[in-house]
C-alpha positions as CSV (number, residue, x, y, z in Angstrom):
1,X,-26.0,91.1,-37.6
2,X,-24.0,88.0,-37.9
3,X,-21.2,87.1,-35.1
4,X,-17.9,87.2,-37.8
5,X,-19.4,90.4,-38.6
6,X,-18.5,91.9,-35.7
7,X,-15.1,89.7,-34.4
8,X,-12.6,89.1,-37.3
9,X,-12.5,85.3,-37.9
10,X,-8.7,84.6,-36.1
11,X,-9.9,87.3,-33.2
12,X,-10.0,84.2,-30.4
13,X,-7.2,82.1,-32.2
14,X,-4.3,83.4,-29.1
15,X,-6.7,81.8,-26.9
16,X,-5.5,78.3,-28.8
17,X,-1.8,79.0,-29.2
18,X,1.1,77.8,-27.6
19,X,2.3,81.3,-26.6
20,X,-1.6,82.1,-24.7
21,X,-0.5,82.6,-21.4
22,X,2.0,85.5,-22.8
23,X,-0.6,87.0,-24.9
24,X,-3.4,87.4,-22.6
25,X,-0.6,89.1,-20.4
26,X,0.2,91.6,-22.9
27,X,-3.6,92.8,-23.6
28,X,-3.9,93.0,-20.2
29,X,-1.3,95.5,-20.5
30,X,-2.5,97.1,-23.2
31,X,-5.8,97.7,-21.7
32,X,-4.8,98.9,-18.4
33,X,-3.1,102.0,-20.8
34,X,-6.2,102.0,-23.1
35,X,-8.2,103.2,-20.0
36,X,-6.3,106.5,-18.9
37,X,-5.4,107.0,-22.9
38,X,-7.8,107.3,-25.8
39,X,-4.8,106.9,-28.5
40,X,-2.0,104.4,-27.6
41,X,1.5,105.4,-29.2
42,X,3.8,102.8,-30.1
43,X,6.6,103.6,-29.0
44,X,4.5,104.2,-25.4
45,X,3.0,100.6,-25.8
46,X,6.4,99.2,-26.8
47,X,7.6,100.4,-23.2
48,X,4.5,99.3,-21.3
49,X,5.5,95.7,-22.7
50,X,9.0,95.6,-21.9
51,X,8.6,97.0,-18.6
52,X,5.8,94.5,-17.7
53,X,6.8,91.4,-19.2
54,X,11.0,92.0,-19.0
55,X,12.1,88.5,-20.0
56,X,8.5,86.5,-20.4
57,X,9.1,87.4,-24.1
58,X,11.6,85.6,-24.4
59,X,9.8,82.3,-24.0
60,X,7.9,83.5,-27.3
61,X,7.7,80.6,-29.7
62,X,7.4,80.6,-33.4
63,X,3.7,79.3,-35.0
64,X,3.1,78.2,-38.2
65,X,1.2,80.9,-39.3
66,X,3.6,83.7,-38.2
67,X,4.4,85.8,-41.3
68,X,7.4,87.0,-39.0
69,X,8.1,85.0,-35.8
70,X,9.6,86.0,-32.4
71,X,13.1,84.2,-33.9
72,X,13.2,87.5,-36.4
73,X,13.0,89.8,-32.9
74,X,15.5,88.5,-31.0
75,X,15.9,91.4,-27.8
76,X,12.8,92.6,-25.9
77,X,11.9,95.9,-28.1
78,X,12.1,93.5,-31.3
79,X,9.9,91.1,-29.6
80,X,7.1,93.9,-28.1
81,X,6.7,95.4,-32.3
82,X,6.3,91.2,-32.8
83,X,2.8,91.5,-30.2
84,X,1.8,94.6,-31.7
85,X,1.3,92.9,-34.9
86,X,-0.2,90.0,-33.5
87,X,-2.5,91.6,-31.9
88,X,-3.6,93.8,-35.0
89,X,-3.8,90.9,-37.2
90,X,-6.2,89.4,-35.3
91,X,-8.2,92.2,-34.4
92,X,-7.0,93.1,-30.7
93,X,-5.7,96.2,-32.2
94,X,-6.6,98.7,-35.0
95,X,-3.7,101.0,-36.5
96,X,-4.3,104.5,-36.5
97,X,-1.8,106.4,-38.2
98,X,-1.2,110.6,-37.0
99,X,-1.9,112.1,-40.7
100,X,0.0,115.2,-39.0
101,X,3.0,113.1,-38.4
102,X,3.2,109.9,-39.5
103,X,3.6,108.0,-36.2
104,X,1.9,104.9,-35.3
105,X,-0.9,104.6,-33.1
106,X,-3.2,102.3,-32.2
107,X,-7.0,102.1,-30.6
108,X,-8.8,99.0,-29.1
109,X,-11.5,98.5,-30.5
110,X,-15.1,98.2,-28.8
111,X,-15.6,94.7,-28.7
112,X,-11.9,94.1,-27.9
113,X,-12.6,96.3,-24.9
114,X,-15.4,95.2,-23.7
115,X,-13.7,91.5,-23.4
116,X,-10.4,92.7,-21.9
117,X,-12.2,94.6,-19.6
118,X,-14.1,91.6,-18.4
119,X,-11.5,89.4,-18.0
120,X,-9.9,92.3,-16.1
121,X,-13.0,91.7,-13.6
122,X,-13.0,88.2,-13.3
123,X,-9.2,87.7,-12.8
124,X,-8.8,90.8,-10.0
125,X,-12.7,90.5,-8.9
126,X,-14.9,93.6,-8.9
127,X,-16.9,95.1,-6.0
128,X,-20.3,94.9,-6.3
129,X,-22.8,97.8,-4.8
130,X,-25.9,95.6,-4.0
131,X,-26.9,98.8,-1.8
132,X,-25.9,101.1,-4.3
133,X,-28.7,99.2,-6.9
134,X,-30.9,98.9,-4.4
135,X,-31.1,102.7,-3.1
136,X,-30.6,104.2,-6.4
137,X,-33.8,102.1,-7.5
138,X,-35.3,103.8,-4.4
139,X,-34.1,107.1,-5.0
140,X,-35.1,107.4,-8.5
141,X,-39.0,106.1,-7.8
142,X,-39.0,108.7,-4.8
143,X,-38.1,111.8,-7.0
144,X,-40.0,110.5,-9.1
145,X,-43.2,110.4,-6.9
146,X,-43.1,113.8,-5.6
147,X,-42.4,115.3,-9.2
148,X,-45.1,113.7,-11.0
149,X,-44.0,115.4,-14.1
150,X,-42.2,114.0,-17.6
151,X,-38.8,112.4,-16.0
152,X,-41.0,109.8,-14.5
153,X,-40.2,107.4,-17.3
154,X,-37.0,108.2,-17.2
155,X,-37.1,107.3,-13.5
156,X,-38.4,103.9,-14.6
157,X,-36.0,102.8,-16.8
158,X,-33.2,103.4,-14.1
159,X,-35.2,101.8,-11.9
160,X,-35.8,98.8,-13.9
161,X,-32.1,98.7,-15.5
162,X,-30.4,99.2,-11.5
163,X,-33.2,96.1,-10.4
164,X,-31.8,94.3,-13.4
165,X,-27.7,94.8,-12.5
166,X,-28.8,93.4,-8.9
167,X,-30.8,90.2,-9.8
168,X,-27.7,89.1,-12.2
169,X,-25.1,90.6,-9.5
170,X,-26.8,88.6,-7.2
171,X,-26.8,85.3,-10.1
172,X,-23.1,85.9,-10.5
173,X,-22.2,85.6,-7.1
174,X,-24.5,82.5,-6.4
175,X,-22.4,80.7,-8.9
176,X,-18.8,81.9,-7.9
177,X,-19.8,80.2,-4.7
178,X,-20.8,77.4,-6.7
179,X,-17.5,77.3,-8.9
180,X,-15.3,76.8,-5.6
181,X,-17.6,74.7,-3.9
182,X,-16.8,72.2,-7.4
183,X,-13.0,73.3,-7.2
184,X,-12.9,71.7,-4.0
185,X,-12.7,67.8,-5.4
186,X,-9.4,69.5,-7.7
187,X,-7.1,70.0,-4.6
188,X,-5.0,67.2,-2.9
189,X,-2.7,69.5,-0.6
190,X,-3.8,71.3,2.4
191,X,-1.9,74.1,1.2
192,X,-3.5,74.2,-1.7
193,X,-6.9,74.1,-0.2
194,X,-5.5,77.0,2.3
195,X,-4.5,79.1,-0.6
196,X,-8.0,78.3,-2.5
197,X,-10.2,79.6,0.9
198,X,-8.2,82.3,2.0
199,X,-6.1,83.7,-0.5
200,X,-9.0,83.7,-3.3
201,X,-12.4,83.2,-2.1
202,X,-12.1,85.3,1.4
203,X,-10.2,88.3,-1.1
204,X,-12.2,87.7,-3.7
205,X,-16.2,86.8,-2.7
206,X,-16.3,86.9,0.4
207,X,-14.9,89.9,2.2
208,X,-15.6,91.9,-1.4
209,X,-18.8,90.5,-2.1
210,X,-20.6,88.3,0.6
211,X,-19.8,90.2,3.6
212,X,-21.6,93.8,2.9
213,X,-24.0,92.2,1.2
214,X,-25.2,90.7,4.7
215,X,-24.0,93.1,7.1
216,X,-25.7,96.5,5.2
217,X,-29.7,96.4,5.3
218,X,-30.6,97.9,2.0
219,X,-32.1,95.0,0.4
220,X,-34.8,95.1,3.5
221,X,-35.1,98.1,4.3
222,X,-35.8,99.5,1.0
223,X,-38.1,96.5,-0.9
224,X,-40.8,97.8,1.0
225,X,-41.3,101.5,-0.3
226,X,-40.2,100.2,-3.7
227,X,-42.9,97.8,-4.0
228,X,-45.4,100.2,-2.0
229,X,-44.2,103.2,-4.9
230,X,-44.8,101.1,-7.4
231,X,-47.9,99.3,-6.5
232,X,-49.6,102.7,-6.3
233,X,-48.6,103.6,-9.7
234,X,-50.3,100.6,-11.3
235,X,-53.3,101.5,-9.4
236,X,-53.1,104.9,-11.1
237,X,-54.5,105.6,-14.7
238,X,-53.4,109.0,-14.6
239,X,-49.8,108.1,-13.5
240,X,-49.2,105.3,-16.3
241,X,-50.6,108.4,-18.8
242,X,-48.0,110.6,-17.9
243,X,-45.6,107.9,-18.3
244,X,-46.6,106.1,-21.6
245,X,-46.9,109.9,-22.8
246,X,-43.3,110.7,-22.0
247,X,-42.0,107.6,-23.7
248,X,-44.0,108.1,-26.9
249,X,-42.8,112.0,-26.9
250,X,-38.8,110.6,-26.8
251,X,-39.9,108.5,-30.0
252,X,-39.2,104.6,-28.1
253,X,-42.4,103.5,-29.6
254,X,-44.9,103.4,-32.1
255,X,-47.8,104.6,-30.3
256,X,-49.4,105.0,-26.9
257,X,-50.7,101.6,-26.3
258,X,-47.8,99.7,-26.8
259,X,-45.8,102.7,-24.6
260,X,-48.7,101.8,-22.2
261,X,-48.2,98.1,-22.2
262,X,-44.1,98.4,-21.2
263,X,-45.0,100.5,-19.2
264,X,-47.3,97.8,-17.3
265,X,-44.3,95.4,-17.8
266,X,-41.6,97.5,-16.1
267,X,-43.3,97.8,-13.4
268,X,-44.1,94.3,-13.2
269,X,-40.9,93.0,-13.6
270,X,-39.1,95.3,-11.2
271,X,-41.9,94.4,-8.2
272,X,-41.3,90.6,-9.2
273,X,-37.4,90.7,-9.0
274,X,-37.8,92.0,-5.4
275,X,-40.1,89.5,-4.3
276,X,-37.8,86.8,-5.6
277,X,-34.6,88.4,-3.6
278,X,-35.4,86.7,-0.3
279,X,-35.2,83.4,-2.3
280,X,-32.3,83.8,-4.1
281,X,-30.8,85.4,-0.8
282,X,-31.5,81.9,1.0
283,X,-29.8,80.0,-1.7
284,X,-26.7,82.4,-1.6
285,X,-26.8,81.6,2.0
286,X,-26.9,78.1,2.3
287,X,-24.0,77.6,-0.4
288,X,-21.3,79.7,1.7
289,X,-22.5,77.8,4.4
290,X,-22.2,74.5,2.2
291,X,-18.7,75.4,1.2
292,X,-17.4,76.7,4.1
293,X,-18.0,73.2,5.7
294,X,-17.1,70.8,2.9
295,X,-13.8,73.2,2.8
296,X,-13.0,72.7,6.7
297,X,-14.4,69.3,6.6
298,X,-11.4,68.6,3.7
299,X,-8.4,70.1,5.2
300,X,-9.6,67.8,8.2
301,X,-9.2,64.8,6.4
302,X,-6.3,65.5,4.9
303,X,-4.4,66.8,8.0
304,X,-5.3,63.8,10.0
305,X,-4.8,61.2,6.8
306,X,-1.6,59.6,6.0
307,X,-1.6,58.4,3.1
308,X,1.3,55.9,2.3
309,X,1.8,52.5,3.2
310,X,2.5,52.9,6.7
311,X,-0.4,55.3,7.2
312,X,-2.8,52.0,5.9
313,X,-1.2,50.0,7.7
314,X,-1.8,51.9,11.0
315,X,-5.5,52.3,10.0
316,X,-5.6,48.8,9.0
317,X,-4.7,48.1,12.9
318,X,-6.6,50.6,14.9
319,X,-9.8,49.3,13.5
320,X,-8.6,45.4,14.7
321,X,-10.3,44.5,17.9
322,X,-8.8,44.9,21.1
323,X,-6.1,42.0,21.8
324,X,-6.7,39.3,24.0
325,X,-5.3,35.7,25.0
326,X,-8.1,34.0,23.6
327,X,-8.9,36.1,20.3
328,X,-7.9,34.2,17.1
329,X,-5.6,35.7,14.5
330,X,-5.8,35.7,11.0
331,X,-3.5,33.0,9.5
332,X,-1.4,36.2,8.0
333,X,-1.1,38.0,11.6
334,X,0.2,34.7,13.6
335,X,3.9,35.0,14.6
336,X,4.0,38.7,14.5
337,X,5.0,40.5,17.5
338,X,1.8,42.2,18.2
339,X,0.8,43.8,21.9
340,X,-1.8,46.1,22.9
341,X,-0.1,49.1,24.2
342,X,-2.3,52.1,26.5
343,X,-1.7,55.9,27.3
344,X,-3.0,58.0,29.6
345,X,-5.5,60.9,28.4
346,X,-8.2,63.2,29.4
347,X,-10.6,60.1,28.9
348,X,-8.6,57.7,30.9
349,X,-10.6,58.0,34.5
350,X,-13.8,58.8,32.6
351,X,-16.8,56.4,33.4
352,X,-20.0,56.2,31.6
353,X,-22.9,57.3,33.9
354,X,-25.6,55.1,33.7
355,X,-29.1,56.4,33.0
356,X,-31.8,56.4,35.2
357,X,-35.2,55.7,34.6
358,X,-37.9,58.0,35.6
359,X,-41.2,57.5,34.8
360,X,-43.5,60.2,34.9
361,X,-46.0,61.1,36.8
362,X,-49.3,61.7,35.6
363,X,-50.5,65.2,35.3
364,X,-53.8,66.2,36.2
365,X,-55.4,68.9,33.8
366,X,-58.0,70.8,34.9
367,X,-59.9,72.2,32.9
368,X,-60.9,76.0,33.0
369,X,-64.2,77.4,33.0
370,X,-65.2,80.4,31.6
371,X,-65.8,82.3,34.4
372,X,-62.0,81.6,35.6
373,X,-60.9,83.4,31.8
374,X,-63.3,86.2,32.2
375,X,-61.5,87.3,35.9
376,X,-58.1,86.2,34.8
377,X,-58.1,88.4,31.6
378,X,-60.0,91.4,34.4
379,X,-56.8,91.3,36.7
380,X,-54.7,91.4,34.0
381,X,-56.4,94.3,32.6
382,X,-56.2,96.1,36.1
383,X,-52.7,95.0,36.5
384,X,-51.8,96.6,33.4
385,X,-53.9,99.9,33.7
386,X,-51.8,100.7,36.3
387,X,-48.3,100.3,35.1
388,X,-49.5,102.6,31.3
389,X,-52.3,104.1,31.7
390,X,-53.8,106.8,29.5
391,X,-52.9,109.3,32.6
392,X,-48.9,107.9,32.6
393,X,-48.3,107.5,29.5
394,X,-49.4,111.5,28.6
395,X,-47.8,112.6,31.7
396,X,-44.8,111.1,30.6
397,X,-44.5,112.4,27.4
398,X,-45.4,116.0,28.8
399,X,-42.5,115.6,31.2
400,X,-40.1,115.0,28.3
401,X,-41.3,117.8,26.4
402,X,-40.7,119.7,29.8
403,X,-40.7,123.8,28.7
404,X,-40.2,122.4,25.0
405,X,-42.7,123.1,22.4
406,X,-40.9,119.7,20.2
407,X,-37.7,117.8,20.3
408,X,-36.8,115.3,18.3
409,X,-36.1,111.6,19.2
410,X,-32.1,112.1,19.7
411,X,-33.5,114.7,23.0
412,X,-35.9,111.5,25.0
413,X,-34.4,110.2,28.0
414,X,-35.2,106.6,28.8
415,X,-34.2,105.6,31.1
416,X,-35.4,102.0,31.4
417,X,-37.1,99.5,29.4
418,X,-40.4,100.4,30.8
419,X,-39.6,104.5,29.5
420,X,-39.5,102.8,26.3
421,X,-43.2,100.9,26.8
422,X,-44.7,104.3,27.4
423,X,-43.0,105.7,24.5
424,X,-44.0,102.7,22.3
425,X,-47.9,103.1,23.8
426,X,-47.4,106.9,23.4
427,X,-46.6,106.2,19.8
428,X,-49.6,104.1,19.1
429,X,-51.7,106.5,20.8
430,X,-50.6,109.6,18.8
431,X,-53.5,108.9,16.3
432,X,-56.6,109.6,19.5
433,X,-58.2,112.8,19.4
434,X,-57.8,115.5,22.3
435,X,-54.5,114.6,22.9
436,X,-51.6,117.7,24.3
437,X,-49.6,116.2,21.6
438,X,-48.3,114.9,18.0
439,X,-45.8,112.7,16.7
440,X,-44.2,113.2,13.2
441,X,-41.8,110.6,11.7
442,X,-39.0,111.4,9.2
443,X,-36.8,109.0,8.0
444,X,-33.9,107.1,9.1
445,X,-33.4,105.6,12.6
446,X,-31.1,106.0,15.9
447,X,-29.9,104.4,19.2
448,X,-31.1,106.6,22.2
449,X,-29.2,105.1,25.8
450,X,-29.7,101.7,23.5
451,X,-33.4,101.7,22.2
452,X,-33.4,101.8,18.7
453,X,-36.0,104.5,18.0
454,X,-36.9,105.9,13.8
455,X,-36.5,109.4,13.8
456,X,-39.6,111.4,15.0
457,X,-40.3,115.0,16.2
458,X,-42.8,114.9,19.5
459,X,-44.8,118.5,19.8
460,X,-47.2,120.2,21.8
461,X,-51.0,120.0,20.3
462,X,-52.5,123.7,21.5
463,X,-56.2,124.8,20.9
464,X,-58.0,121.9,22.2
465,X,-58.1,123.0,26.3
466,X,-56.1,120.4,27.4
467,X,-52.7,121.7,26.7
468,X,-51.4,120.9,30.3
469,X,-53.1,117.7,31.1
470,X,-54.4,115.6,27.8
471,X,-57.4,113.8,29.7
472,X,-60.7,113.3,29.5
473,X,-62.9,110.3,29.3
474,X,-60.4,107.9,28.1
475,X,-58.0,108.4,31.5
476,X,-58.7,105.0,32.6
């Protein structure tokens, strides 16, 4: 389908008139009651305008291709029924008459609102949910993995359109940084560079866009089990059947092969977005950083520039040499009353130390035999055995059970970072045979007395006789 088929030929020709600025302020209007109404009456829209324009109508000029100009509607009503035909002669608006009775109303069409609503994005700036993409993308593969039934296709495609959303997201926001890093060479006024950092970019990227998209740890957290969910399904020919079968049973294509094979791509695609997102990251990184300095680094100049002729002219003497009896002038600089004048500062009494030279002396190595290892590595062993051993690190986790039969990881008491060793060696441990107990993690994590700890249930292990101690050959 051909472009004019769509968008009436004059549909972007307000964007080249004199009266622009007025116009794309009115469709704003109009689509801001398009999206609590689906029918806009006129005499409803002729209000909207009025109220939100008052006297901005009045700067409406005449065109040359105006079958009736703004001159014809001289007060503000006249002049709001002169923008609703504008805007439905060139395709902003369709009339849609009430059959019932007779009133005007009007619609906006699709690709009318797809536009305005766009623009209404850019101009007021729209909060992205990186974490939102990422976890539904999680979420979705999850379900999906413990059904194992038909919706697992379905599960793909959100998965793959969400991991689509966040690698342009992501695109979009790399270049706004890159549009105001450019912008920067536009302003000459601190104020206006003020108003540029703060009153735009802080509103508009940074705290709305940059700032939880660093400080939550979705990305991160979640690429792992995405990839992992994913990876495992491409290793499974049963899996991709279920999934090529669902797709051919909702009729998306021709036959199971070809169902099969975008299937296979999918799944590729989403695992190569993620492991392009640190990349991308990095780059998104070091523009802020990049901006953020070239901006302070320009209000700098300017605050501390003066920029007139006396301004030069005090440049053009600061970087002349000290004065002196014997220093020659420049033929243009004899006669003038020039003097070296002197203040006091916090550099005034400062002095220079001077460096000393040291030379060094020569170090000896020695070098170490084997032997020397061998009982180094033994007393380290020995040293170690007897902070966590096998014996301490059981009888510790027994003590925090106490009476209990489980408790979960918000119930330890550590008390001190060498508590949270045993639990760490305790945790590593869980795995051994003949051991008085088990470890189960769940998911999410927790601070106990400061320790960041995952979420994990600690139980007794009964039926192996050594409920009350845990050792056996491995005490050592």
């Amino acid at each position: 389908m051909r472009f004019f088929e769509i968008f009436p030929q004059n549909f972007f020709s307000l964007f080249a008139s004199t009266n622009r600025d007025i116009y794309i302020e009115a469709l704003l209007i109009l689509h801001r009651q398009y999206r609590s109404e689906t029918l806009l009456k006129k005499q409803d829209l002729v209000s909207r305008l009025v109220a939100g324009l008052e006297t901005r109508m009045l700067d409406l000029k005449e065109e040359d291709d105006d079958l009736y100009g703004p001159d014809e509607d001289v007060n503000l009503s006249g002049r709001a029924h002169f923008l609703l035909r504008k805007f439905v002669d060139t395709g902003w608006l369709q009339l849609e008459p009430d059959l019932a009775s007779f009133a005007e109303n009007y619609v906006v069409p699709g690709y009318a609102s797809k536009l305005l609503h766009l623009f209404y994005d850019i101009l007021h700036g729209k909060p992205v949910e990186y974490n939102g993409f990422v976890y539904s993308t999680y979420s979705n593969l999850r379900t999906a993995e413990q059904d194992r039934d038909e919706h697992m296709y379905d599960a793909l495609k959100q998965a793959h359109r969400a991991t689509e959303e966040l690698w342009k997201s992501l695109r979009e926001l790399l270049d706004n940084i890159r549009l105001y890093h450019q912008r920067l060479h536009e302003q000459d006024e601190v104020k206006e560079l003020l108003a540029e950092h703060f009153d735009r970019f802080r509103v508009l990227v940074s705290d709305r866009v940059y700032h939880p998209l660093k400080t939550f740890d979705s990305v991160p957290r979640f690429k792992q089990r995405i990839t992992a969910i994913l990876r495992s399904w491409l290793r499974d020919a049963d899996t991709l059947n279920i999934i090529a079968t669902a797709a051919l049973r909702r009729g998306e294509f021709s036959d199971k092969a070809e169902a099969r094979s975008q299937t296979i791509r999918m799944i590729g695609e989403i695992m190569d977005t993620y492991d392009r997102l640190d990349g991308i990251l990095m780059q998104i990184d070091r523009k802020n950083a990049g901006y953020t300095r070239a901006s302070v680094e320009r209000m700098q100049y300017y605050l501390n520039t003066d920029r007139d002729i006396k301004g030069k002219l005090v440049e053009v003497l600061k970087a002349m040499p000290p004065l002196k009896s014997d220093l020659a002038l420049p033929p243009a600089l004899v006669g003038l009353p020039l003097y070296s004048a002197g203040y006091l500062d916090e550099q005034s009494l400062y002095t220079e130390p001077k460096q000393r030279e040291h030379l060094p002396e020569a170090v000896l190595e020695a070098a170490a035999s084997a032997e020397d290892v061998d009982e180094e590595l033994t007393v380290f062993r020995e040293r170690l055995a007897q902070v966590y051993s096998h014996r301490k690190i059981v009888s510790f986790i027994l003590a925090q059970l106490a009476d209990r039969r489980s408790m979960a990881a918000a119930e330890l008491e550590l008390a001190s970072a060498e508590e949270f060793v045993k639990l760490l060696l305790a945790t590593v441990k869980s795995d051994e045979k003949d051991l008085p107990y088990r470890i189960e993690f769940r998911e999410g994590y927790l601070y106990v007395n400061g320790f960041r700890l995952p979420e994990l249930v600690i139980s007794r292990e009964e039926g192996n006789g050594r409920v009350g101690t845990g050792m056996g050959k491995n005490d050592r």
